[in-house]
Every structure is written in structure tokens, then in C-alpha cells.
Backbone as JSON Lines, residues from 0, in Angstrom:
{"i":0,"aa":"X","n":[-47.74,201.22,203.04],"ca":[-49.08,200.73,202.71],"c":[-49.46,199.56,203.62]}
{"i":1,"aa":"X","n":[-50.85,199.97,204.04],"ca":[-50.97,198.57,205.05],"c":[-51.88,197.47,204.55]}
{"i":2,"aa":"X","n":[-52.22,197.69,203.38],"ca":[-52.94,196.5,202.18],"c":[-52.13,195.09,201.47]}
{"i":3,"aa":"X","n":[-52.22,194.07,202.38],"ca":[-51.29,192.93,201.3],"c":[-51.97,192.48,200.58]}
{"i":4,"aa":"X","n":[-51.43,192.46,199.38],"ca":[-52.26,191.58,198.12],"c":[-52.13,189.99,198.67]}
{"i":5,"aa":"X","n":[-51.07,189.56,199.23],"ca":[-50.74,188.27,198.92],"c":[-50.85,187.67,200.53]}
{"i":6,"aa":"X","n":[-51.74,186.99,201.0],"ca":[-51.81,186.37,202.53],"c":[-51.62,185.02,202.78]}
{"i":7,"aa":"X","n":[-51.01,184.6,203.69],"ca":[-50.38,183.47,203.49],"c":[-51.08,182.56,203.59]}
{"i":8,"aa":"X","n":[-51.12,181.34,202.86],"ca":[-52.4,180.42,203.05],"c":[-52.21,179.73,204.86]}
{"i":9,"aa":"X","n":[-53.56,180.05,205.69],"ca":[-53.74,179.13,206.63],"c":[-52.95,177.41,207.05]}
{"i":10,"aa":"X","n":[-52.95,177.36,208.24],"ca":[-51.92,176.21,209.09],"c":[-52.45,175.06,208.27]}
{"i":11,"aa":"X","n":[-53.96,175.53,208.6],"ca":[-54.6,174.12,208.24],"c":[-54.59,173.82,207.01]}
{"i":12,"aa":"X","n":[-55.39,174.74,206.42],"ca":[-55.42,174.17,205.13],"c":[-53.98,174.13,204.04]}
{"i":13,"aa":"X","n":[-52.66,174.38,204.9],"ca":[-51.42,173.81,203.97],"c":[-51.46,172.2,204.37]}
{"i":14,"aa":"X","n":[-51.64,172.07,205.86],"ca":[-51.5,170.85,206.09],"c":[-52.35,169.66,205.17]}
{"i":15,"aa":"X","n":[-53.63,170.63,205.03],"ca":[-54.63,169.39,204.34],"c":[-54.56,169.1,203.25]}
{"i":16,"aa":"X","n":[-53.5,170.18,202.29],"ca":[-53.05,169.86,200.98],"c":[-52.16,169.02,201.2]}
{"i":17,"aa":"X","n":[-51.26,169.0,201.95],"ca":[-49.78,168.04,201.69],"c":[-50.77,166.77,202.5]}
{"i":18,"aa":"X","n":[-51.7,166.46,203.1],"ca":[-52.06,165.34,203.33],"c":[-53.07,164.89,201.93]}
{"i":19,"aa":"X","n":[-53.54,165.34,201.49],"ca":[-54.06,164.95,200.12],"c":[-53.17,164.43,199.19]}
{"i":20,"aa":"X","n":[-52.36,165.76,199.15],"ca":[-50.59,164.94,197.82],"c":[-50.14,163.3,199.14]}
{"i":21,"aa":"X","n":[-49.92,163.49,199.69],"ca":[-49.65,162.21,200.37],"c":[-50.08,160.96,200.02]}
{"i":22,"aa":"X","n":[-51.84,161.14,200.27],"ca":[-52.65,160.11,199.53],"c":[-52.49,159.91,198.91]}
{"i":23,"aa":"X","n":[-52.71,160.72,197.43],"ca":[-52.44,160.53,195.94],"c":[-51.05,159.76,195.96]}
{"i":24,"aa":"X","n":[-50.24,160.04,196.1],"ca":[-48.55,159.4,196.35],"c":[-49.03,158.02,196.49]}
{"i":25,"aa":"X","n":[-49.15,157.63,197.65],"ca":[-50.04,156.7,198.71],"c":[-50.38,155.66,197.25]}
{"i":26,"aa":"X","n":[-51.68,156.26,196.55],"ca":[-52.72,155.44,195.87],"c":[-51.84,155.21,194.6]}
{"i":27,"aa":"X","n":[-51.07,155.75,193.55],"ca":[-50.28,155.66,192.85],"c":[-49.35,154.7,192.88]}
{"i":28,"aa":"X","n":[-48.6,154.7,194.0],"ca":[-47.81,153.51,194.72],"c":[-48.12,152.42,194.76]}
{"i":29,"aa":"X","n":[-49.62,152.02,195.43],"ca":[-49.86,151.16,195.31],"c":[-50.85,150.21,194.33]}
{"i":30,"aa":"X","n":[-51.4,151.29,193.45],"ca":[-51.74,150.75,192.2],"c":[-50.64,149.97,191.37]}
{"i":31,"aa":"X","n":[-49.37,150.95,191.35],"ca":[-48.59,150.44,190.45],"c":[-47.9,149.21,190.93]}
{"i":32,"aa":"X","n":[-47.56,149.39,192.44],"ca":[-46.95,147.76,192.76],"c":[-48.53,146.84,192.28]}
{"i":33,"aa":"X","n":[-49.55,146.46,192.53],"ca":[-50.44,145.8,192.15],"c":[-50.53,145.49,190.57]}
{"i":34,"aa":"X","n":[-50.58,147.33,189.58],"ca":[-50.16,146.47,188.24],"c":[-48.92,145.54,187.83]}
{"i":35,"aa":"X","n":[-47.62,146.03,188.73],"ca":[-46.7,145.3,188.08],"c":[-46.56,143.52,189.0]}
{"i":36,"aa":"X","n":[-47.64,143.69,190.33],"ca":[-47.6,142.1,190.39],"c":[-48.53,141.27,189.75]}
{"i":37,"aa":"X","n":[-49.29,141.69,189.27],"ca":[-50.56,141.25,188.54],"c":[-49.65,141.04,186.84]}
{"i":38,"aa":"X","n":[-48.75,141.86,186.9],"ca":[-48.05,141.41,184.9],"c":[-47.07,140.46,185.46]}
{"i":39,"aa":"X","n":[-46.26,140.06,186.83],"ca":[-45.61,139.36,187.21],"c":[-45.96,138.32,187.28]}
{"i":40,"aa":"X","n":[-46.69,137.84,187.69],"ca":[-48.03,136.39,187.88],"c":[-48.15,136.35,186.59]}
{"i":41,"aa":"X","n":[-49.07,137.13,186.0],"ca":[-49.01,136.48,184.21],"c":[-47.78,136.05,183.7]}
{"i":42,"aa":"X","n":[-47.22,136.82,183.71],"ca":[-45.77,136.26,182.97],"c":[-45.14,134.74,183.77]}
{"i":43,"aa":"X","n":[-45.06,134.29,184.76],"ca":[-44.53,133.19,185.52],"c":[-45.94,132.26,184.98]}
{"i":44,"aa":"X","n":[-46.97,132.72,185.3],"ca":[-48.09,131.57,184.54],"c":[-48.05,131.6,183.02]}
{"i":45,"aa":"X","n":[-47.56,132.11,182.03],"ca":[-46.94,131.98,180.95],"c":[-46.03,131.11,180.26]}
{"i":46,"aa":"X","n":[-44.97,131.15,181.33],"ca":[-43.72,130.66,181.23],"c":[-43.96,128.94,181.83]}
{"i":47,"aa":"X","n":[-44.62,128.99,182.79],"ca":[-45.34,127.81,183.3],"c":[-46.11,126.58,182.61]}
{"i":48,"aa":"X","n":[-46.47,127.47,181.55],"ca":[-47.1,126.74,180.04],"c":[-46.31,126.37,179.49]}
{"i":49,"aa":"X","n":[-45.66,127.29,179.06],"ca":[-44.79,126.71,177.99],"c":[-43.64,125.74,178.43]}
């Protein structure tokens, strides 16, 4: 049979997915270092009070 159901997704557009997951990675990363220096600073200005 010379009919494929299944064709392989294009160069590009694999590349432009794994550069998207990248980003996301990317933005996740650095949200979370930012939330946990932003609860770090509170807590030392906390402790600073008391």
C-alpha cells in the first residue's frame, strides 16, 4: 500500500515546538527563582524586626 496514515511532522515545525517547551522551561525557572527570592527577602526582613 502506498497510503501512510501517519507523516512525520516537518524539520521545522519539531524544532519550533522544542523551542517553545524551552521557553516555557526558561519562564518557569525564572519565575520561581524570583518567587523564592522575593519569600527570601521577606523572611531576612522579618527576622530583622524581630
Amino acid at each position: 500500500m502506498t497510503h501512510r496514515t501517519h507523516r512525520p511532522v516537518p524539520r521545522r515545525q519539531r524544532a519550533r515546538r522544542r523551542f517553545v517547551h524551552r521557553l516555557g522551561q526558561a519562564a518557569i525557572y525564572t519565575g520561581t527563582t524570583t518567587l523564592v527570592a522575593g519569600l527570601t527577602r521577606a523572611l531576612l526582613h522579618l527576622v530583622h524586626l524581630a
